[in-house]
PABAZA-663172 format. One record per residue (C-alpha): residue number from 1; x, y, z. Coordinates in nm, 3 decimals. Last residue first. Example, Ala and Ser with C-alpha at 12.3 -4.5 7.8 and 13.67 -1.06 7.14 Angstrom:
NODE   num      east     north        up
NODE     2     1.367    -0.106     0.714
NODE     1     1.230    -0.450     0.780
REM end
This chain:
NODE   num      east     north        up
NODE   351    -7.894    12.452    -5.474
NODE   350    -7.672    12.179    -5.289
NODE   349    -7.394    12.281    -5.533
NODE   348    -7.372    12.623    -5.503
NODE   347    -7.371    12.571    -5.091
NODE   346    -7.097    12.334    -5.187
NODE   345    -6.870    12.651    -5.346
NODE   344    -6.926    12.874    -5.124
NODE   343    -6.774    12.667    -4.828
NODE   342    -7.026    12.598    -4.527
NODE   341    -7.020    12.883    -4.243
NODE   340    -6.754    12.752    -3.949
NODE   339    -6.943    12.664    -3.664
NODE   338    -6.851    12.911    -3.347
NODE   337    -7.199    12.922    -3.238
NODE   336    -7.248    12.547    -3.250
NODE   335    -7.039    12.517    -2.943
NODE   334    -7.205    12.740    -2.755
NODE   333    -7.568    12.591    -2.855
NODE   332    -7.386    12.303    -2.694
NODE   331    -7.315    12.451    -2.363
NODE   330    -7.726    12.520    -2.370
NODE   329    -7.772    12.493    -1.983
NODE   328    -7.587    12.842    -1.918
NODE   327    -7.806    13.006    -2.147
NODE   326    -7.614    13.269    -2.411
NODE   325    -7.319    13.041    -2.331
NODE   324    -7.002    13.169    -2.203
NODE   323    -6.722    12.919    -2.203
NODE   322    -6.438    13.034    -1.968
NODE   321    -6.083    13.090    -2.067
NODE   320    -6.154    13.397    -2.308
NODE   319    -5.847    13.613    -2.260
NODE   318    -5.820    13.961    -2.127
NODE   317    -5.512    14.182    -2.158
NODE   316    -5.409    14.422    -1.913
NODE   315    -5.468    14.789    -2.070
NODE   314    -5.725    14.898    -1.871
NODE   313    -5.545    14.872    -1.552
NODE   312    -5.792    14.903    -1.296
NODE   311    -5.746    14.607    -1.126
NODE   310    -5.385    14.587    -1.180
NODE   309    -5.242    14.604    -0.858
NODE   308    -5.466    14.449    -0.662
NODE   307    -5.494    14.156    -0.866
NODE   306    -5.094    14.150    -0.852
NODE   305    -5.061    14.167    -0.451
NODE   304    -5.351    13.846    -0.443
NODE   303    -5.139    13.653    -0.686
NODE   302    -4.813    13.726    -0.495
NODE   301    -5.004    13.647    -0.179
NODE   300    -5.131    13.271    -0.320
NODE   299    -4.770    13.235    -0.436
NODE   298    -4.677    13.287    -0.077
NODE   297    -4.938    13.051     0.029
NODE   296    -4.847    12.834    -0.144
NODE   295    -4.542    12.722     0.005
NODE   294    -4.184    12.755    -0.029
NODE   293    -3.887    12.514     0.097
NODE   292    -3.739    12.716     0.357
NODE   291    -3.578    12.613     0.641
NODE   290    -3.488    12.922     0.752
NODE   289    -3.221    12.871     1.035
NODE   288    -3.142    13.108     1.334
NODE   287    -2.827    13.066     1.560
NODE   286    -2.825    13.256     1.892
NODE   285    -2.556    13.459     1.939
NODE   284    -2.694    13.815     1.993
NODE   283    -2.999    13.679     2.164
NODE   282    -3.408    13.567     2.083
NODE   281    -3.438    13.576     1.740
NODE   280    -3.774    13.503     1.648
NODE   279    -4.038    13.458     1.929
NODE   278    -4.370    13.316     1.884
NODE   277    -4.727    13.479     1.904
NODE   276    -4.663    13.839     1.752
NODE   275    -4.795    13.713     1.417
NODE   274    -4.471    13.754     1.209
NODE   273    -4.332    13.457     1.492
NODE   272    -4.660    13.223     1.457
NODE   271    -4.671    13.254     1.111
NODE   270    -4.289    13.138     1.081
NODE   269    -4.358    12.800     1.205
NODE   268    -4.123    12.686     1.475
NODE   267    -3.954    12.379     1.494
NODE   266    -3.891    12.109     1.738
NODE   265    -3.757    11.724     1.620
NODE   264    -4.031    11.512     1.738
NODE   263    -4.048    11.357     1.353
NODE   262    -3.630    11.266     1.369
NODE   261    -3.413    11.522     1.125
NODE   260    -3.247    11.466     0.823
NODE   259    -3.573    11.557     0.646
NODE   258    -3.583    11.844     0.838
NODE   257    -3.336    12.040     0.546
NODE   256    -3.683    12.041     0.356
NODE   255    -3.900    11.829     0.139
NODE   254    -4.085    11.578     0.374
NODE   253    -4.060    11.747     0.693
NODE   252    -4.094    12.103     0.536
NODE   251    -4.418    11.971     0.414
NODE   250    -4.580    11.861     0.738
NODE   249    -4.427    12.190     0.901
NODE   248    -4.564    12.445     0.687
NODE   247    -4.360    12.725     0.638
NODE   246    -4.038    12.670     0.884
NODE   245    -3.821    12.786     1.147
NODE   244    -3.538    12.642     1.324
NODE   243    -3.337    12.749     1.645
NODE   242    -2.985    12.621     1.542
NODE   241    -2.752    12.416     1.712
NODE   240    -2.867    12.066     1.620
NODE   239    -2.961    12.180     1.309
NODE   238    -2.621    12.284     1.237
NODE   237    -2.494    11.938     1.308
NODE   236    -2.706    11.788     1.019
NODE   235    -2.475    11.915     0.761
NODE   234    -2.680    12.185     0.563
NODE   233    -2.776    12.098     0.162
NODE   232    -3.059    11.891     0.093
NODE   231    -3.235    11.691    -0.167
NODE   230    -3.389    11.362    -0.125
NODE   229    -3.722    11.474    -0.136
NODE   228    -3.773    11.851    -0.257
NODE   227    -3.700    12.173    -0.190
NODE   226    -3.330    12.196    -0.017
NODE   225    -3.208    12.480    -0.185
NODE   224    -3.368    12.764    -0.001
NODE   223    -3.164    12.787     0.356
NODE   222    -3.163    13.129     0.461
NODE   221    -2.884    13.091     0.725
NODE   220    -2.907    13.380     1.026
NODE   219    -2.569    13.365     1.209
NODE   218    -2.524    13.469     1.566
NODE   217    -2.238    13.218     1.680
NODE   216    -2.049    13.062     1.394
NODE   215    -2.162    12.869     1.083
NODE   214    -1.878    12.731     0.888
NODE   213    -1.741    12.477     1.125
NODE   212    -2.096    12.296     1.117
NODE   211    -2.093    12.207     0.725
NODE   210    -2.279    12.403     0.453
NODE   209    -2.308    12.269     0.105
NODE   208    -2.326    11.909     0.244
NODE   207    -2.534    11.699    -0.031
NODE   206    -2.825    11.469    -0.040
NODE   205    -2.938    11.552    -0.401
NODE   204    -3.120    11.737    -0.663
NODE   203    -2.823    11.989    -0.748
NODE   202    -2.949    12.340    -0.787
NODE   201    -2.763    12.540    -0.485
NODE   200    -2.909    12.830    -0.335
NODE   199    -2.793    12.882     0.070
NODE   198    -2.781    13.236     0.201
NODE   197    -2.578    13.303     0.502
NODE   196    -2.646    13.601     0.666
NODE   195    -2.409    13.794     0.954
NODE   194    -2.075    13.691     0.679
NODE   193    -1.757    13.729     0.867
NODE   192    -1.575    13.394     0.665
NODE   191    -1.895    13.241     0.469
NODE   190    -1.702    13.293     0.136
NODE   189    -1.428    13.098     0.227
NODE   188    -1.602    12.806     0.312
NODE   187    -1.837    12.840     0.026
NODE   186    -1.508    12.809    -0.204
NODE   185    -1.307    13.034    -0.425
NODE   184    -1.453    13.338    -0.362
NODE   183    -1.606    13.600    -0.494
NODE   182    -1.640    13.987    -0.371
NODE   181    -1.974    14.168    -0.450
NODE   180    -2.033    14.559    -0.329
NODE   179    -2.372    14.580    -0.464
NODE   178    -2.499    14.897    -0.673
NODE   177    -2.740    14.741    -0.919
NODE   176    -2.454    14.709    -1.210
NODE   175    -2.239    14.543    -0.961
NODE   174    -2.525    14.288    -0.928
NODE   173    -2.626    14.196    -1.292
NODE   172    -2.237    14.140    -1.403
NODE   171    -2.134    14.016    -1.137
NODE   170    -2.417    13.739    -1.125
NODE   169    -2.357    13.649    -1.433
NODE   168    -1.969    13.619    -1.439
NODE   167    -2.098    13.377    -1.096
NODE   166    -2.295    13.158    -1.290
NODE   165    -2.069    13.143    -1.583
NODE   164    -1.812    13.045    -1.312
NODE   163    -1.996    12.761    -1.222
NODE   162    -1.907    12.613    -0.907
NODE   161    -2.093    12.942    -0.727
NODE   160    -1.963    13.118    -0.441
NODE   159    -2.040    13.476    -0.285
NODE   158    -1.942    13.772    -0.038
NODE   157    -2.240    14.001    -0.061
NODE   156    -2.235    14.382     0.103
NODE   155    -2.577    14.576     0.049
NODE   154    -2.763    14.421     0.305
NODE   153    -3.017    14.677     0.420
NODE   152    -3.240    14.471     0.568
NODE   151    -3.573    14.502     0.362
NODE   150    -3.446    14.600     0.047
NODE   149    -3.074    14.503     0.060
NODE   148    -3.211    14.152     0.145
NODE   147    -3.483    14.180    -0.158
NODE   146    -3.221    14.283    -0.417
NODE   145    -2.943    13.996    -0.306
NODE   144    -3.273    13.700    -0.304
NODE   143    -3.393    13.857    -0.647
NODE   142    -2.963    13.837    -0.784
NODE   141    -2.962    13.467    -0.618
NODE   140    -3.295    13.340    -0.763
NODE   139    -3.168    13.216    -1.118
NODE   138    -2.869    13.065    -1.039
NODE   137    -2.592    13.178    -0.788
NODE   136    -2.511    12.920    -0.525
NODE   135    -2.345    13.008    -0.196
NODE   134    -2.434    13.339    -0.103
NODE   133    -2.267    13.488     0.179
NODE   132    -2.421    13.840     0.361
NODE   131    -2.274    14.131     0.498
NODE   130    -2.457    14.400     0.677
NODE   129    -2.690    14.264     0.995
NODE   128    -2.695    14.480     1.280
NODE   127    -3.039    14.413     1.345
NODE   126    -2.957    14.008     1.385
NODE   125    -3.156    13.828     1.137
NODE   124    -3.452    13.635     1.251
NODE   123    -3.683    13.875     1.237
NODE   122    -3.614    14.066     0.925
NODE   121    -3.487    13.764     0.841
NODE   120    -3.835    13.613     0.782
NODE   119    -3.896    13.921     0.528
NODE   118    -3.610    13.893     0.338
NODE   117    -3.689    13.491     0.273
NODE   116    -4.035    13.545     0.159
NODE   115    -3.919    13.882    -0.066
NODE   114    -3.721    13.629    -0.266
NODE   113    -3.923    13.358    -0.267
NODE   112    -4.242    13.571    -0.395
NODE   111    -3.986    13.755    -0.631
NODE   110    -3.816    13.497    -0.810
NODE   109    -4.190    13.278    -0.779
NODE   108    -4.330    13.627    -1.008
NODE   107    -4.097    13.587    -1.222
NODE   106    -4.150    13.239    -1.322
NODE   105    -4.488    13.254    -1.233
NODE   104    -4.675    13.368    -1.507
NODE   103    -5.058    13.510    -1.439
NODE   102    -5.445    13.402    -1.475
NODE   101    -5.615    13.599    -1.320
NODE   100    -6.001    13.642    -1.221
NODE    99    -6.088    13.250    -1.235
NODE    98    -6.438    13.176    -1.177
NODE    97    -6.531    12.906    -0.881
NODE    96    -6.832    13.126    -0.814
NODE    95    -6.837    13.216    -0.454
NODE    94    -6.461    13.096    -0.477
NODE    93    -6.359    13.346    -0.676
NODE    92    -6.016    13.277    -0.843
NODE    91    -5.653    13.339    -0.870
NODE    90    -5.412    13.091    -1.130
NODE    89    -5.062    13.063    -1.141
NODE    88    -4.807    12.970    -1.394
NODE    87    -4.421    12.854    -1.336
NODE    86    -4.109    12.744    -1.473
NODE    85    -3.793    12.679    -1.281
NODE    84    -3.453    12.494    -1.411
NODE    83    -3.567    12.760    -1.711
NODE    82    -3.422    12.588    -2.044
NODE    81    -3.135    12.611    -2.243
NODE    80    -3.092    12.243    -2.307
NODE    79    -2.817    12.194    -2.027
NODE    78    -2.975    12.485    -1.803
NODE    77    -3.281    12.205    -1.835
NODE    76    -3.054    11.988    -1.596
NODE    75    -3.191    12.116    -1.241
NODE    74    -3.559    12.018    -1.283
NODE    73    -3.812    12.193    -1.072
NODE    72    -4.146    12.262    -1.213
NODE    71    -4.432    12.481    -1.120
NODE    70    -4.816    12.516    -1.164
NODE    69    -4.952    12.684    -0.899
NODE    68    -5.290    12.702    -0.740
NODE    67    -5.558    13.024    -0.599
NODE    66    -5.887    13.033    -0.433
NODE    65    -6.024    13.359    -0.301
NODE    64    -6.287    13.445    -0.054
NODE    63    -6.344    13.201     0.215
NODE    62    -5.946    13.104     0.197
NODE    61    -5.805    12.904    -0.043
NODE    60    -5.455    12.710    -0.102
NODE    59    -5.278    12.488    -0.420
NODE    58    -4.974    12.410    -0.507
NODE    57    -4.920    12.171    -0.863
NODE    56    -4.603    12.069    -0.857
NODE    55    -4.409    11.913    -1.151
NODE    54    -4.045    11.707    -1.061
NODE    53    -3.679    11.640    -1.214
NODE    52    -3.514    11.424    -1.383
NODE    51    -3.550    11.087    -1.242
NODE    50    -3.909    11.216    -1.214
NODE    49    -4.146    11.317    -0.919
NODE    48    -4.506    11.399    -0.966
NODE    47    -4.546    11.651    -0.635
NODE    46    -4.885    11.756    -0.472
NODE    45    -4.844    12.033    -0.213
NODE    44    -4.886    11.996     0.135
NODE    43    -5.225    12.123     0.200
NODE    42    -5.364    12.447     0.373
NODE    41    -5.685    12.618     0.366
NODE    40    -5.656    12.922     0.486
NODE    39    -5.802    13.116     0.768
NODE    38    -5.564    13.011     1.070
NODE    37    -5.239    13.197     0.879
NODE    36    -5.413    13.531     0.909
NODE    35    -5.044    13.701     0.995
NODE    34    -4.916    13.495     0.734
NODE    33    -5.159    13.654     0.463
NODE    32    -5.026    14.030     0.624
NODE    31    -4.679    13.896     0.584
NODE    30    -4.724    13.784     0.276
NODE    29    -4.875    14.162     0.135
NODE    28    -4.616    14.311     0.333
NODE    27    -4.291    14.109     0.156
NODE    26    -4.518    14.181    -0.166
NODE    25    -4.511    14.587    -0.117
NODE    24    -4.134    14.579    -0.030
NODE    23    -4.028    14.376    -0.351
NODE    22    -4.232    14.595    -0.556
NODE    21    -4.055    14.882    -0.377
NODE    20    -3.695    14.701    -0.519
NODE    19    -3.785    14.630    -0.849
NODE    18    -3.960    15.003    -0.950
NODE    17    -4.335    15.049    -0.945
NODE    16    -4.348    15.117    -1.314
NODE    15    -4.021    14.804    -1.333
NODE    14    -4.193    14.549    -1.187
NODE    13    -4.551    14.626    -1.404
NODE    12    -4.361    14.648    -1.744
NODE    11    -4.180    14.274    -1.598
NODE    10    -4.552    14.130    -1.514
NODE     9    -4.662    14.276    -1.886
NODE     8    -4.352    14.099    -2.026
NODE     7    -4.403    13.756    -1.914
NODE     6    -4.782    13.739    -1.871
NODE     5    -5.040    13.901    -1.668
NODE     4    -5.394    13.766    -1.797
NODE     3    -5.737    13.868    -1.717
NODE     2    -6.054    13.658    -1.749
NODE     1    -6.323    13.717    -1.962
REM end
């Protein structure tokens, strides 16, 4: 049998532990996994692109565990009602190729993103760090605000969203967790004084959410929107002046904000900076850039952080994914097992 974390079991387990020392515990468990960066297996995900949209299937291993993804990105489902992001993930032994967990991602990808980009600012970030802008406020702007505030201590958000259900949403879910929020009526307005600028925006498309005049000296941007071919949001200029870090730097290249960028363009990738063998932030004014697109490695440590926490949970449920056959070379006598019994009525009639 194989356990399975779903939808509300994940959310029980968030709230026991409480949303912001979940948040804590996964930043650590990544960081430890990016600490041991040379032991994975590591691929580029594989993307089946639409004009709508795309599905990704992410996969990593090291000698123990192997673990994938199964998400979609597709900016018009808010249209039909739907999740822009959907997810599923899947943990396994690799000495036997047996899953262990099965889990949703939806949640859990709010989180893993959201507790990746708080814990690369903690190094990138100036110390001193208070305010932060947020330009875009879907799904993963109220995890992003709650993982900032705890791991940095950001508790001060100036934000901007074109949608003002978006932002009426955000309000609402923010104030009520303590936040002082102030909107705005445009990004450049709402980047005025910020230390951390947090870029979030849904469209799937070359576009210029941040321009050059709107980043001054000593800013950390978290740059999460640009995720997939063809889509970006920082003006190119602000590469030029920024130090920038990255996941994996053959994917980043393809999906990211680097896209814009020439192949010899220099980056850093954020392993080598939480391992002690890079530096982060290196002065007061220096400008630091996240490229961040995601990788799964980060889902692999938010599957790794939920094993752990629920291996002794007797009441996680258990679902029959993989055929067990009395003999392992009879898959057939398997089958046959679960033949339905004939129907009274012709067993009367074949007597």
């Amino acid at each position: 049998m194989t356990r399975f974390i779903g939808v509300e079991s994940l959310a029980t387990i968030v709230h026991e532990i409480g949303i912001e020392p979940f948040l804590v515990g996964l930043a650590g468990c990544i960081e430890q996994d990016f600490r041991r960066w040379g032991e994975f297996h590591k691929v580029p995900r594989h993307a089946s692109h639409s004009d709508l949209g795309v599905v990704e299937l992410m996969p990593i291993s090291d000698a123990a565990q192997f673990g994938f993804k199964y998400v979609n990105g597709h900016p018009g489902n808010a249209r039909a009602g739907l999740l822009t992001v959907a997810a599923f993930g899947v943990l396994a032994d690799m000495d036997t190729g047996y899953p262990r967990l099965v889990a949703e991602m939806t949640l859990l990808t709010a989180l893993r993103t959201a507790a990746t980009s708080a814990l690369v600012a903690s190094r990138l970030a100036r110390p001193d760090s208070r305010v932060m802008a947020m330009i875009g406020l879907g799904a993963q702007s109220d995890f992003q605000a709650l993982a900032f505030r705890a791991l940095l201590g950001i508790d001060r958000l100036q934000v901007y969203d074109i949608d003002p259900a978006s932002t009426a949403k955000f309000m609402r879910n923010m104030t009520a967790q303590g936040f002082a929020v102030e909107t705005f009526d445009s990004a450049q307005e709402a980047v005025m004084s910020a230390d951390i600028i947090t870029t979030a925006t849904a469209d799937k498309r070359n576009a210029t959410i941040l321009s050059g005049n709107m980043v001054g000296a000593g800013i950390h941007i978290n740059a999460i929107g640009g995720d997939c071919p063809g889509k970006t949001e920082l003006q190119r200029d602000i590469l030029l002046r920024a130090s920038v870090f990255v996941e994996l730097e053959e994917q980043t290249r393809i999906e990211g904000e680097l896209q814009q960028m020439p192949a010899d363009f220099p980056v850093t990738e954020v392993w080598r900076v939480l391992a002690g063998i890079a530096p982060g932030r290196t002065s007061a004014a220096q400008v630091t850039l996240f490229d961040s697109v995601g990788f799964a490695l980060e889902d692999f440590s938010a599957l790794r952080y939920l094993d752990a926490l629920t291996a002794d949970d007797v009441n996680i449920a258990e679902i029959d994914l993989i055929a067990q056959p009395d003999d392992p070379v009879d898959l057939f006598g398997l089958l046959q097992r679960y033949r339905p019994a004939p129907h009274p009525s012709l067993v009367a009639l074949s007597a």
